[in-house]
C-alpha atoms as a printed R data frame, in Angstrom:
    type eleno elety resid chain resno       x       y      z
1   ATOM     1    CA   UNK     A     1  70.786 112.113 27.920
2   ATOM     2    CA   UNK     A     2  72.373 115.098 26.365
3   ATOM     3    CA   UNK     A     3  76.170 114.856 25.300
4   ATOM     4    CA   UNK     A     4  78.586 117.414 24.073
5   ATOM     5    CA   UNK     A     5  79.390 117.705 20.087
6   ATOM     6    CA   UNK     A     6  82.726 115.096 19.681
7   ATOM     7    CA   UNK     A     7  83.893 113.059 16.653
8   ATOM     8    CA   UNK     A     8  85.705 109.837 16.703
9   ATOM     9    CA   UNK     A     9  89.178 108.662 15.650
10  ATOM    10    CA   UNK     A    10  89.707 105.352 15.375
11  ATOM    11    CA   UNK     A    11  93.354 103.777 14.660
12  ATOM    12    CA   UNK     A    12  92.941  99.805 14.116
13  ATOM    13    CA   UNK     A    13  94.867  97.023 14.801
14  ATOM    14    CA   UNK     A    14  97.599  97.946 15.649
15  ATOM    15    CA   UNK     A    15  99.847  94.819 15.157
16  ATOM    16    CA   UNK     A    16 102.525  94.252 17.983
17  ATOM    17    CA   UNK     A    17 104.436  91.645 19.906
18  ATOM    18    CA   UNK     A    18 103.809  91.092 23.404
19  ATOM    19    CA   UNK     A    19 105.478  89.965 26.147
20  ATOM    20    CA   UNK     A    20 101.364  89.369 27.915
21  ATOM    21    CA   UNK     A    21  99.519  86.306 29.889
22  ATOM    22    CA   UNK     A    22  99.590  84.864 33.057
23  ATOM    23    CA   UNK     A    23 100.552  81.138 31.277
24  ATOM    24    CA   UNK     A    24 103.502  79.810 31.348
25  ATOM    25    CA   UNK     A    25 103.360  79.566 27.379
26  ATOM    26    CA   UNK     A    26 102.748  83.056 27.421
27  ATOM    27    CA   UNK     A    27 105.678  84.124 29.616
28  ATOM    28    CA   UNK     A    28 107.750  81.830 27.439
29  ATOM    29    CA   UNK     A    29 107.393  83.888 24.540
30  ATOM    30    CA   UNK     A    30 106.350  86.948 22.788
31  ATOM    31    CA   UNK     A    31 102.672  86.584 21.049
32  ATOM    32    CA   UNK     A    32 100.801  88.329 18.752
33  ATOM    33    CA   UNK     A    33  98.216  91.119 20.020
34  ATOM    34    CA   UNK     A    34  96.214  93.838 18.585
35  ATOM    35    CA   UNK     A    35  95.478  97.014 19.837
36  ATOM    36    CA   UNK     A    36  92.482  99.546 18.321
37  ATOM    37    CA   UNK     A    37  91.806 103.025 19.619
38  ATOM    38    CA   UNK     A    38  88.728 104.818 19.878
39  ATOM    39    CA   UNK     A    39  89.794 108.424 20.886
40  ATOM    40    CA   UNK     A    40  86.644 110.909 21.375
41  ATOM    41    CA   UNK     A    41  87.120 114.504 20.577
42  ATOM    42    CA   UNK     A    42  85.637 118.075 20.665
43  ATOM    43    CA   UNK     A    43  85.138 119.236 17.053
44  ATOM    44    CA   UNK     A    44  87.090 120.793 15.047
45  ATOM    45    CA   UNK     A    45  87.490 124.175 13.779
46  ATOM    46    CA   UNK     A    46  86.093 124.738 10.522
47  ATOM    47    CA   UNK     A    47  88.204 124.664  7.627
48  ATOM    48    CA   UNK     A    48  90.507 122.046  5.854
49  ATOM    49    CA   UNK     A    49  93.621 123.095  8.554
50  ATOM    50    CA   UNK     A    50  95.581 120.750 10.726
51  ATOM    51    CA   UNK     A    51  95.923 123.440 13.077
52  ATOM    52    CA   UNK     A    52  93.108 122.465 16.150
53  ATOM    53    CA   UNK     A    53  92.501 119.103 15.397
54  ATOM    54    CA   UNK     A    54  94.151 116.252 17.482
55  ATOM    55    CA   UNK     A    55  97.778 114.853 16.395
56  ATOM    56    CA   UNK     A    56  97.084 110.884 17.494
57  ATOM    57    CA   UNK     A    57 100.603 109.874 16.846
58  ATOM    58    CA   UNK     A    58 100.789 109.596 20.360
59  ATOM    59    CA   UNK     A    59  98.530 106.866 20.206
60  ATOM    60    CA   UNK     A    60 100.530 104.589 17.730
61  ATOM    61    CA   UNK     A    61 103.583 105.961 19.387
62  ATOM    62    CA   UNK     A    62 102.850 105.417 23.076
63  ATOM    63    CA   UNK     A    63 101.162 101.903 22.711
64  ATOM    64    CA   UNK     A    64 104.289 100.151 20.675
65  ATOM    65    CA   UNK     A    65 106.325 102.166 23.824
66  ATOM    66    CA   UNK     A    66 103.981 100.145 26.478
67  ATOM    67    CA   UNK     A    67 104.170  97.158 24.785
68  ATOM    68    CA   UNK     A    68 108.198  97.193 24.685
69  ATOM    69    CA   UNK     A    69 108.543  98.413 28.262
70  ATOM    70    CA   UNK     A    70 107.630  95.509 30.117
71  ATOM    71    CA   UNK     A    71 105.396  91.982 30.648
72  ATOM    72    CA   UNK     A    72 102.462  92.735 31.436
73  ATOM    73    CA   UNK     A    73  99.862  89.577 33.376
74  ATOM    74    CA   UNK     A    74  96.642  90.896 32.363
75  ATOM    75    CA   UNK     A    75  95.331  92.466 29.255
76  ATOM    76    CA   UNK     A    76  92.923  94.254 31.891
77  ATOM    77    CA   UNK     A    77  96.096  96.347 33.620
78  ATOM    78    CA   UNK     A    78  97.265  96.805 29.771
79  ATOM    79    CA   UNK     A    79  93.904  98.351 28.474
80  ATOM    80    CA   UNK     A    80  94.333 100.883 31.278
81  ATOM    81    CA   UNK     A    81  97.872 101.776 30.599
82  ATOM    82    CA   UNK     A    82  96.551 102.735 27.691
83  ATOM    83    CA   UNK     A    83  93.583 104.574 28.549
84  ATOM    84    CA   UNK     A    84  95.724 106.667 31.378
85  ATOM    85    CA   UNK     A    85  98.202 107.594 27.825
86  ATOM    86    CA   UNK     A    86  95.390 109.249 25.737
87  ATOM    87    CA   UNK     A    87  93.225 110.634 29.146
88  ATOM    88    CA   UNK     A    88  96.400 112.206 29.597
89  ATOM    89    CA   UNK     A    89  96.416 114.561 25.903
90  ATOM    90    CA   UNK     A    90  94.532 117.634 26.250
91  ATOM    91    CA   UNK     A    91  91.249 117.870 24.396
92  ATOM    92    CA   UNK     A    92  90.797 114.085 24.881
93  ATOM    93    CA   UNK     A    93  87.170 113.463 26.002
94  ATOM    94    CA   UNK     A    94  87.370 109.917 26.428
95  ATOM    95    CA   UNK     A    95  88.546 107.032 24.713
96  ATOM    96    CA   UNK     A    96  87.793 103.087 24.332
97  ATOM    97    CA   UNK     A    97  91.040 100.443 24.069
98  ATOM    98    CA   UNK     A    98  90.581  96.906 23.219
99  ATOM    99    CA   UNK     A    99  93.275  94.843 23.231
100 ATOM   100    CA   UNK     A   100  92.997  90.770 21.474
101 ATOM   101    CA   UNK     A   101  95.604  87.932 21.932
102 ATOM   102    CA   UNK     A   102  95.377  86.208 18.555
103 ATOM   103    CA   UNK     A   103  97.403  83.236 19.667
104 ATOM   104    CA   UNK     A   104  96.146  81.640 22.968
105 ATOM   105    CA   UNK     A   105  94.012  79.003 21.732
106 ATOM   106    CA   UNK     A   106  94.146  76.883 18.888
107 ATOM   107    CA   UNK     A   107  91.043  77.171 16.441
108 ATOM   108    CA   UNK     A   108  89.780  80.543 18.674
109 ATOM   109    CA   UNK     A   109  90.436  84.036 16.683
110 ATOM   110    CA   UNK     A   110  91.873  85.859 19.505
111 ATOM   111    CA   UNK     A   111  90.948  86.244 23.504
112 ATOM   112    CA   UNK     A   112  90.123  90.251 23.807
113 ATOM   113    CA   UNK     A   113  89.420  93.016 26.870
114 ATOM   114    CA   UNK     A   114  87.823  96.496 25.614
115 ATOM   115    CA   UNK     A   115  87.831  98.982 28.161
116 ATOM   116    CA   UNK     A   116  86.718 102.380 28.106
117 ATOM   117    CA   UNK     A   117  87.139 106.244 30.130
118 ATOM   118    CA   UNK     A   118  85.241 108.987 29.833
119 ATOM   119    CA   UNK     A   119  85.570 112.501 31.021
120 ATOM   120    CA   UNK     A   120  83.102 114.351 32.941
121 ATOM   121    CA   UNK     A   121  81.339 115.715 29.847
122 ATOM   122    CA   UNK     A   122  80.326 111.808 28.571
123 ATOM   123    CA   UNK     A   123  79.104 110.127 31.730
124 ATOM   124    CA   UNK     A   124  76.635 107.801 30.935
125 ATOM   125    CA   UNK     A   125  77.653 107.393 27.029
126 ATOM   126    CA   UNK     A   126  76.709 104.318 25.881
127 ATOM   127    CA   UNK     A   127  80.629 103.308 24.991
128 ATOM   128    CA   UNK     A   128  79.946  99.934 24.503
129 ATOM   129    CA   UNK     A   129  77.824 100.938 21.322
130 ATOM   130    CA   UNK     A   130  81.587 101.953 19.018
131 ATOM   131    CA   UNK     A   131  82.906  99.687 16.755
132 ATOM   132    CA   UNK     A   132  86.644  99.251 17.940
């Protein structure tokens, strides 16, 4: 299958505090979670100039916002919170959100959901494939 020319931007990790879980532990109190971004992107023009390439700001920016605004049950309906923020910024082609709960079991690294939505120009793209 043929795709469009895009380039990645990845911002990792971000490192937040959650009010996130459907435990009662986990409604008790705010835990750790980490959030990485995948945004997908038509290329930029050429030259060494900000002007034309993506300001993803809104990324760091909109996900600490989320995060703050409410509890959220499922990482699931968080991923896609997210996803509907950076579908919304013009020129986005697609992008992939995983989100990992670092503190839900003892002796396990985290408990993570990685979701993904692409615009009409990547169906089919093998998402799965990026390193988040």
């Amino acid at each position: 299958m043929s795709y469009p020319p895009f380039y990645l931007i990845r911002i990792s990790r971000i490192e937040t505090s959650a009010s996130i879980g459907i435990h009662g532990f986990e409604q008790a109190a705010r835990q750790k979670l980490y959030v990485s971004v995948t945004l997908m992107l038509p290329p930029p023009p050429l030259g060494d100039q900000i002007a034309g390439v993506q300001d993803y700001d809104f990324v760091l920016e909109g996900v600490l916002g989320l995060v703050n605004t409410r509890h959220f049950n499922l990482q699931e309906t968080l991923c896609a919170e997210i996803l509907d923020l950076c579908l919304r910024q013009p020129g986005v082609l697609g992008a992939v959100v995983q989100t990992d709960k670092a503190d839900v079991y003892p002796d396990v690294a985290g408990v993570a959901c990685r979701m993904a939505r692409l615009g009409p120009s990547l169906p089919g793209f093998p998402w799965w494939d990026l390193d988040v």
